[in-house]
MARNU-445027 format. One record per residue (C-alpha): residue in three letters; chain; x, y, z. Coordinates in pm, 1 decimal, always signed. Layout:
{"ALA","A",{X,Y,Z}}
...
END
This chain:
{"UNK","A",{-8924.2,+11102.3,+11084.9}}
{"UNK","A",{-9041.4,+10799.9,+11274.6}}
{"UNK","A",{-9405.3,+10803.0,+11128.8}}
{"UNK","A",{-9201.8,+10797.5,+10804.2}}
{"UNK","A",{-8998.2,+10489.5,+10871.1}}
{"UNK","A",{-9282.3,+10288.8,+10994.4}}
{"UNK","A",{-9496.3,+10379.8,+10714.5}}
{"UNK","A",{-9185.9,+10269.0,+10513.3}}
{"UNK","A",{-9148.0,+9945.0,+10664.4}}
{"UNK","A",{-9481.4,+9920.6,+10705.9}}
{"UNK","A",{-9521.3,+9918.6,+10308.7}}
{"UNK","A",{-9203.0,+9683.0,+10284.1}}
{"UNK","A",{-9378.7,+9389.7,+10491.1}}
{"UNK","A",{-9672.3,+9461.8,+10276.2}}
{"UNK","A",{-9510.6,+9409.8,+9922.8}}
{"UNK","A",{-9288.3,+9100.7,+10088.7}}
{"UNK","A",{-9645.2,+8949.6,+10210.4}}
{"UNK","A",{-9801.0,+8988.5,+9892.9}}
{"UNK","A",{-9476.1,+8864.4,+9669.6}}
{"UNK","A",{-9450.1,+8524.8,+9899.4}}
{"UNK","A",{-9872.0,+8503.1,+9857.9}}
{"UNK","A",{-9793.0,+8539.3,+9449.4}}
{"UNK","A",{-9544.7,+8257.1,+9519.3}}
{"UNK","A",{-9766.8,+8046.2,+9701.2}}
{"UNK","A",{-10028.9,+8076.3,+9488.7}}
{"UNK","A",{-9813.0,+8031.2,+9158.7}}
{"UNK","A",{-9709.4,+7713.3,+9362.7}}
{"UNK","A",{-10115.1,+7590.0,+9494.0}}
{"UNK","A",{-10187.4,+7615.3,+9054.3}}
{"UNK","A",{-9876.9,+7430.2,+8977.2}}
{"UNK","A",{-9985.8,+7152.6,+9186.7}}
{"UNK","A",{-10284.5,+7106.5,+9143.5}}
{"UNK","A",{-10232.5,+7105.6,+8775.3}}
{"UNK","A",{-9939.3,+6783.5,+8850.3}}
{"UNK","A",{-10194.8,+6588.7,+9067.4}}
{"UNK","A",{-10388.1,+6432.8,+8804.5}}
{"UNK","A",{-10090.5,+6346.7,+8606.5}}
{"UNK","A",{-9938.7,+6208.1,+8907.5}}
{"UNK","A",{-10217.0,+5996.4,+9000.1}}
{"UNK","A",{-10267.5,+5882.9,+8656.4}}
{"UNK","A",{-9882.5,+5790.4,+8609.9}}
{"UNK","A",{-9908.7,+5601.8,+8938.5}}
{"UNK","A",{-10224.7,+5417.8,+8846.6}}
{"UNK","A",{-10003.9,+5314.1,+8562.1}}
{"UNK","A",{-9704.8,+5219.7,+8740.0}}
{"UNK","A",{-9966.8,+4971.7,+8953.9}}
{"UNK","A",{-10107.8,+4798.3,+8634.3}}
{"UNK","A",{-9986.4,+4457.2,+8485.5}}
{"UNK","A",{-9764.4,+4621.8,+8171.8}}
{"UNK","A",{-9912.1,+4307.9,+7982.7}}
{"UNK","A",{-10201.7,+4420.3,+8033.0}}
{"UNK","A",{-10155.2,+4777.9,+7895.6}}
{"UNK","A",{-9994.9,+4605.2,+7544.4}}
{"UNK","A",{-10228.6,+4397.6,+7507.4}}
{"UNK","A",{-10479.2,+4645.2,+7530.8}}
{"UNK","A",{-10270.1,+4839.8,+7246.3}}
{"UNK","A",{-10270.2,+4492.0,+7065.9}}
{"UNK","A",{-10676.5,+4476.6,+7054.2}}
{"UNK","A",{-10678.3,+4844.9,+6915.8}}
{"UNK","A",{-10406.2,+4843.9,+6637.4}}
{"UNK","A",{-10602.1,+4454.2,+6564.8}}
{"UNK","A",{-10924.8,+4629.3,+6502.3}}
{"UNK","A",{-10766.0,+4925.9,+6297.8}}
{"UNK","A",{-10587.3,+4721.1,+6122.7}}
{"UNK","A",{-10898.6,+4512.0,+5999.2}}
{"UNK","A",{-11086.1,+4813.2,+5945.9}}
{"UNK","A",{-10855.5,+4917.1,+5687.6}}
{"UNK","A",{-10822.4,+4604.5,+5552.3}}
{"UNK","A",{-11208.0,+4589.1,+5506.0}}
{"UNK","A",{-11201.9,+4981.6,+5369.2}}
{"UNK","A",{-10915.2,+4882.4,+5107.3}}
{"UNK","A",{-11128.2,+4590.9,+4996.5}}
{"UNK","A",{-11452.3,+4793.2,+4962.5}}
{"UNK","A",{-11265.1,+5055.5,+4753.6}}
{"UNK","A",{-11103.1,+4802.1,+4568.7}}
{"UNK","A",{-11433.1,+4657.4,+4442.8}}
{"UNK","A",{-11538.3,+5008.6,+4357.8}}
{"UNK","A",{-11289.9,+5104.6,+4168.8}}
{"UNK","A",{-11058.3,+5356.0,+4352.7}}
{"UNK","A",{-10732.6,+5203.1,+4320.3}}
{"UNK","A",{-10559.8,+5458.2,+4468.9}}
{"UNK","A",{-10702.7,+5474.9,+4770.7}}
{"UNK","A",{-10783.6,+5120.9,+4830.3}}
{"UNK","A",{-10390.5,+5080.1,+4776.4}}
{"UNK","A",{-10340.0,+5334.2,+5067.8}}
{"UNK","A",{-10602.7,+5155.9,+5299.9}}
{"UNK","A",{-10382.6,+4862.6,+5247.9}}
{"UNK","A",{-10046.8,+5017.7,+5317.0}}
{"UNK","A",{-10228.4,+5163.6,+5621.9}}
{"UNK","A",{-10354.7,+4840.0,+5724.0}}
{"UNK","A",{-10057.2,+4616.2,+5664.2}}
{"UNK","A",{-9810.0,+4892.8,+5833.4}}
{"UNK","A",{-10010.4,+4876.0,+6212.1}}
{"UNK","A",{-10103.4,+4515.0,+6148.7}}
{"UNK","A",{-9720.2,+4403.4,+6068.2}}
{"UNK","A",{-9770.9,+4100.4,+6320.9}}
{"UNK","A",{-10088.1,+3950.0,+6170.7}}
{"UNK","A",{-9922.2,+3697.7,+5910.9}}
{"UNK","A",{-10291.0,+3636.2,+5723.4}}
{"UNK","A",{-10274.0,+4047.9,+5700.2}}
{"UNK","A",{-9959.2,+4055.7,+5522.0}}
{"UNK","A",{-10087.2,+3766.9,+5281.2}}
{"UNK","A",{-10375.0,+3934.9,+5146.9}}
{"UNK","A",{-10219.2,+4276.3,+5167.1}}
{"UNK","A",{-9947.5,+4098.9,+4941.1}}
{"UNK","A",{-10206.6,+3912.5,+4703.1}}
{"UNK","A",{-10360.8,+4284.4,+4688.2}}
{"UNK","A",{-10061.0,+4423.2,+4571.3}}
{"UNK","A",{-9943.7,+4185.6,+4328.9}}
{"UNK","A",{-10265.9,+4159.3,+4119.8}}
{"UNK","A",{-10224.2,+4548.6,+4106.7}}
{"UNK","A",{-9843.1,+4493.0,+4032.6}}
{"UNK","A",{-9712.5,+4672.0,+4334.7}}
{"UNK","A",{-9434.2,+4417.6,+4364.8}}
{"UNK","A",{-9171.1,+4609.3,+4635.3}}
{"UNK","A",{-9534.6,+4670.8,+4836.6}}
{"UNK","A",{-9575.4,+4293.9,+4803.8}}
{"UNK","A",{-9207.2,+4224.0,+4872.9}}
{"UNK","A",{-9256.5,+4419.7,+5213.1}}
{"UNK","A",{-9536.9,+4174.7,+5279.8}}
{"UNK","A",{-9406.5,+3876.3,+5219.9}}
{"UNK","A",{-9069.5,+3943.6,+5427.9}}
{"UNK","A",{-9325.7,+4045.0,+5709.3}}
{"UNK","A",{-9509.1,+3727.4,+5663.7}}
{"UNK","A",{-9172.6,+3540.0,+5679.0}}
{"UNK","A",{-9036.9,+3734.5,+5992.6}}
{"UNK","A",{-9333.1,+3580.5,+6170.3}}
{"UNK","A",{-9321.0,+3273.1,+5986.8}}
{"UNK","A",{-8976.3,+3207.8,+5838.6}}
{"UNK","A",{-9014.0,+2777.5,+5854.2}}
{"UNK","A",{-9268.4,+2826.1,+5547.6}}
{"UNK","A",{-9134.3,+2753.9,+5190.4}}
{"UNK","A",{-9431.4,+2867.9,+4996.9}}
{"UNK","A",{-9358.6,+3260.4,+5154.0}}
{"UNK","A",{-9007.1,+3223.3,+5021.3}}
{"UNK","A",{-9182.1,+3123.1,+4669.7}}
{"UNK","A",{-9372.8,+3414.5,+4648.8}}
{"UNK","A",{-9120.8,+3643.4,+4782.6}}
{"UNK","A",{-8862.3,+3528.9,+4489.6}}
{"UNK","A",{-9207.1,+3571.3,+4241.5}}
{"UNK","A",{-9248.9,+3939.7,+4336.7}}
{"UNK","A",{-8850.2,+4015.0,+4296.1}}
{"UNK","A",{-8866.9,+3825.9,+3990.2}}
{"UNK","A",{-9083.1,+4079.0,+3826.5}}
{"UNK","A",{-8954.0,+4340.8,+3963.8}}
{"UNK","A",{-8667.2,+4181.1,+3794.0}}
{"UNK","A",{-8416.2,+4167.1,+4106.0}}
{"UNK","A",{-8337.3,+3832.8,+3932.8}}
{"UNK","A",{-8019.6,+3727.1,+4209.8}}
{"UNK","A",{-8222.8,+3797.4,+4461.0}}
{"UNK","A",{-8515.8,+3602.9,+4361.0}}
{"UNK","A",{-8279.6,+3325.4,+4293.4}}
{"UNK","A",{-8178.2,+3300.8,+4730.9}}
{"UNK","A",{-8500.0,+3328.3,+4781.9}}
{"UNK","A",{-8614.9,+3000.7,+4538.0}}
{"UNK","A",{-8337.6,+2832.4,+4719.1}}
{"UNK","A",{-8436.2,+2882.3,+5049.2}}
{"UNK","A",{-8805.0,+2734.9,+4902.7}}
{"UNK","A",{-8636.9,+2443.2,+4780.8}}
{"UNK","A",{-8457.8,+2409.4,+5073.8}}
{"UNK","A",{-8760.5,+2377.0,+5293.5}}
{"UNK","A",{-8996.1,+2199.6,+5031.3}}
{"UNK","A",{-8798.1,+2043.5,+4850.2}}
{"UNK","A",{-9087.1,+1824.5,+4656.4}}
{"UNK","A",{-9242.9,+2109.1,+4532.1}}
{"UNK","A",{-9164.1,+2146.5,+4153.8}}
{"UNK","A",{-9285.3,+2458.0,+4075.7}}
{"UNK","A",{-9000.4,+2610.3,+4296.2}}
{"UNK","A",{-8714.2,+2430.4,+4058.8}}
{"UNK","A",{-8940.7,+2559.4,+3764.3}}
{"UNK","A",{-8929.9,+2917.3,+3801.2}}
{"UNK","A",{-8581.5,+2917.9,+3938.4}}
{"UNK","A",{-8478.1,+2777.0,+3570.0}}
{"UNK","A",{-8660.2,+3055.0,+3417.7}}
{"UNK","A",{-8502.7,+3309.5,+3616.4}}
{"UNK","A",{-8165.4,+3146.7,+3517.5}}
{"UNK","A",{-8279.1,+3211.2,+3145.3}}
{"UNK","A",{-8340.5,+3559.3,+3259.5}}
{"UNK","A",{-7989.9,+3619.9,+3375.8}}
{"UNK","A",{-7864.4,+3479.9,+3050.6}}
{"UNK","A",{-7653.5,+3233.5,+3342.6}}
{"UNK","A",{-7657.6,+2959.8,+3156.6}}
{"UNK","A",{-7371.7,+2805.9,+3338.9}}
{"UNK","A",{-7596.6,+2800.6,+3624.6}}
{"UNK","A",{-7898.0,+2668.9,+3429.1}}
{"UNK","A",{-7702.0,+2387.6,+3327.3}}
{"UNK","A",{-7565.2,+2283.6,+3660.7}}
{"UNK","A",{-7993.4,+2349.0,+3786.8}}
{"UNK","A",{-8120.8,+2103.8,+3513.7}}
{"UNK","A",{-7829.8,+1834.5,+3613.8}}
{"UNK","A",{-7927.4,+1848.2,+3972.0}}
{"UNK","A",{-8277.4,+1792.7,+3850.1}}
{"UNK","A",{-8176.3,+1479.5,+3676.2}}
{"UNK","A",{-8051.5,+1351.2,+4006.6}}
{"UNK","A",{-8427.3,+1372.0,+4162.6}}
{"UNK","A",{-8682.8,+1091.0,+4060.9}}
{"UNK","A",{-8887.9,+1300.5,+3993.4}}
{"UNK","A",{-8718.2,+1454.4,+3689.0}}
{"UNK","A",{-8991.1,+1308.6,+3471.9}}
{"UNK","A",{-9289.1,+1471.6,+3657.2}}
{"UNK","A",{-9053.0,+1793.8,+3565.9}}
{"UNK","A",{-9064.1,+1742.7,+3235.2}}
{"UNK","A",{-9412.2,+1713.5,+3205.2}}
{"UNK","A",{-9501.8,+2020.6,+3406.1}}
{"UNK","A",{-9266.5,+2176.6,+3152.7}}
{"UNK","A",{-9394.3,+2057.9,+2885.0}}
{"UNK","A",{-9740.6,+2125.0,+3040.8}}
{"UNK","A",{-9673.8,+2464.9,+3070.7}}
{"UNK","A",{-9599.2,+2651.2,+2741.4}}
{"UNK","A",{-9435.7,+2979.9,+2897.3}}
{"UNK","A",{-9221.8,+2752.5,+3067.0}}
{"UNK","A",{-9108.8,+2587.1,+2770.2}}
{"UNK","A",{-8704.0,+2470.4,+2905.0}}
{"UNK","A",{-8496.3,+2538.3,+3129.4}}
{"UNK","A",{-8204.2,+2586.1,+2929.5}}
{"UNK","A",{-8261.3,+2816.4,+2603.9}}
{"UNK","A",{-7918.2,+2863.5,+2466.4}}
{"UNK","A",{-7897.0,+3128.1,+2167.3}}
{"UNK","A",{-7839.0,+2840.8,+1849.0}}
{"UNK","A",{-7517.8,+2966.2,+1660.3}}
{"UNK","A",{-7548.5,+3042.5,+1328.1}}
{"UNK","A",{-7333.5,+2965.6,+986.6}}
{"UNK","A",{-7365.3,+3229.1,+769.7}}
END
């Protein structure tokens, strides 16, 4: 009976031995497995964060004009389609480059993507909002997408900041004539009148033939 207890124990020490050696070993992998990550996070924690987005900054610059290059390169070869994704790519990771969104947005209007060129253009303004001419061609793309109120703000906000630029008072006249507002149009062409330069208008009117007046009431008719 003894000789059967201590073989008993005996076994009992051996499978606690073996469990707590299971454990430690289980334990031994699952650290060494966290002690690179841990170094590496602390490495991290030691760097200059600047440092770390402006190393971002350098890659998503050189994508960015990679794809920009691609989409021009397929462009010139013909695949629309994918040149107009290479664009999309490039203008998406390169939404803080203001020259990006430019010729992502000249892309996309000569291929009469206008909300793809809207998206542009309100980047470009985001990063540059004191420029007039962005506004212009922001209001240019809704026109012809024909969001015609919403291209009229955004003349405004051109004529606001440049206000000696004529086109601007132009083609927010025609878009008037688009809306049928001729209320509006009327009250536009007065506050032309008030600008000395109301004759220049008229000749750039007059110059341009699609352009032909500002106000083009329907003439009534006597039958």
């Amino acid at each position: 009976g003894f000789t059967f207890a201590f073989v008993r124990v005996g076994d009992y020490l051996v499978e606690l031995l073996s469990k707590r050696l299971r454990y430690a070993l289980i334990f031994i992998a699952i650290a060494v497995y966290l002690l690179p990550i841990s170094l590496i996070a602390a490495n991290y924690r030691e760097m200059d964060l600047s440092e770390i987005k402006n190393e971002f900054k350098i890659k998503e610059y050189t994508y960015a004009f990679y794809m920009l290059d691609q989409g021009k390169k397929l462009d010139s070869q013909g695949k629309k389609r994918r040149a107009c994704l290479a664009f999309d790519d490039a203008s998406k990771v390169g939404h803080y480059l203001e020259w990006l969104q430019l010729e992502a947005a000249e892309f996309n209007m000569n291929n009469k993507r206008y909300y793809e060129a809207q998206l542009n253009y309100q980047r470009a303004i985001k990063l540059n909002p004191g420029t007039a001419d962005h506004y212009a061609k922001l209001a240019y793309a809704l026109e012809l997408a024909y969001e015609l109120e919403s291209a009229v703000s955004n003349y405004k906000k051109a004529m606001e900041l440049s206000p000696e630029t004529i086109d601007n008072y132009i083609n927010l006249g025609l878009v008037y004539n688009k809306l049928k507002d001729y209320n509006r149009s009327e009250e536009h062409t007065s506050e032309l009148q008030s600008h000395s330069f109301i004759s220049y208008v008229v000749f750039g009117l007059k110059k341009k033939k699609q352009r032909r007046t500002l106000i083009q009431k329907p003439e009534s008719t006597n039958e």
